[in-house]
N, C-alpha and C positions, 0 to 999 in steps of 0.2 A: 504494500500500500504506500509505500514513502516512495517510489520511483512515479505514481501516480498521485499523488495529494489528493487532486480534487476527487480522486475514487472514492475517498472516507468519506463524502457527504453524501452518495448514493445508498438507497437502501438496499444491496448487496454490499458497499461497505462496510455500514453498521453492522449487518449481519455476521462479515466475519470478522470483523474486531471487536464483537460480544462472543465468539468462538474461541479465537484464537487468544485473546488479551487474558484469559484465566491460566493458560497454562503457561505463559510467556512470562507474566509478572515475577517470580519467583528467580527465574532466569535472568532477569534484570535488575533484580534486585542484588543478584552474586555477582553478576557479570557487568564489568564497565563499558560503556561503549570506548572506542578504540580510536579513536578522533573523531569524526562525524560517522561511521561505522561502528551500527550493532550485531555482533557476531552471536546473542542470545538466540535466534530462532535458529541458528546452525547448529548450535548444543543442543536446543530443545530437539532438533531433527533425529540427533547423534542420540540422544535420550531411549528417541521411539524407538528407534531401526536396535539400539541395544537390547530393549524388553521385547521388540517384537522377534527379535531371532535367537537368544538368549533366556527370556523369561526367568523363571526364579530358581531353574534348575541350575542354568548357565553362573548368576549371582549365587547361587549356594557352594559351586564347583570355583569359581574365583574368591570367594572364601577360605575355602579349607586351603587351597595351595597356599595361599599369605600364612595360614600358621602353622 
């Protein structure tokens, strides 16, 4: 939405930045922007693609190797 501004004011914009803005926050909150570059939605992506192909088996197995 930041490469098109005026896209936030469309009701498809609202719509996903009442979507996406809950799971970003957090992300933004840990993570600084990098000069005018927010690299949170690239971690948030790195987040999914981690739990979707890893799940809690994959976190429970990078677990045990650390101790």
């Amino acid at each position: 939405m930041s490469w098109v501004p005026s896209a936030r004011e469309t009701s498809i914009g609202r719509f996903l930045t009442n979507i996406c803005e809950p799971y970003l926050e957090p992300f933004r909150k840990i993570i600084p922007p990098i000069g005018m570059i927010d690299i949170s939605p690239i971690v948030a992506l790195l987040v999914i693609r981690f739990a979707s192909s890893y799940g809690l088996h994959g976190l429970y197995n990078m677990i045990v190797r650390f101790m």
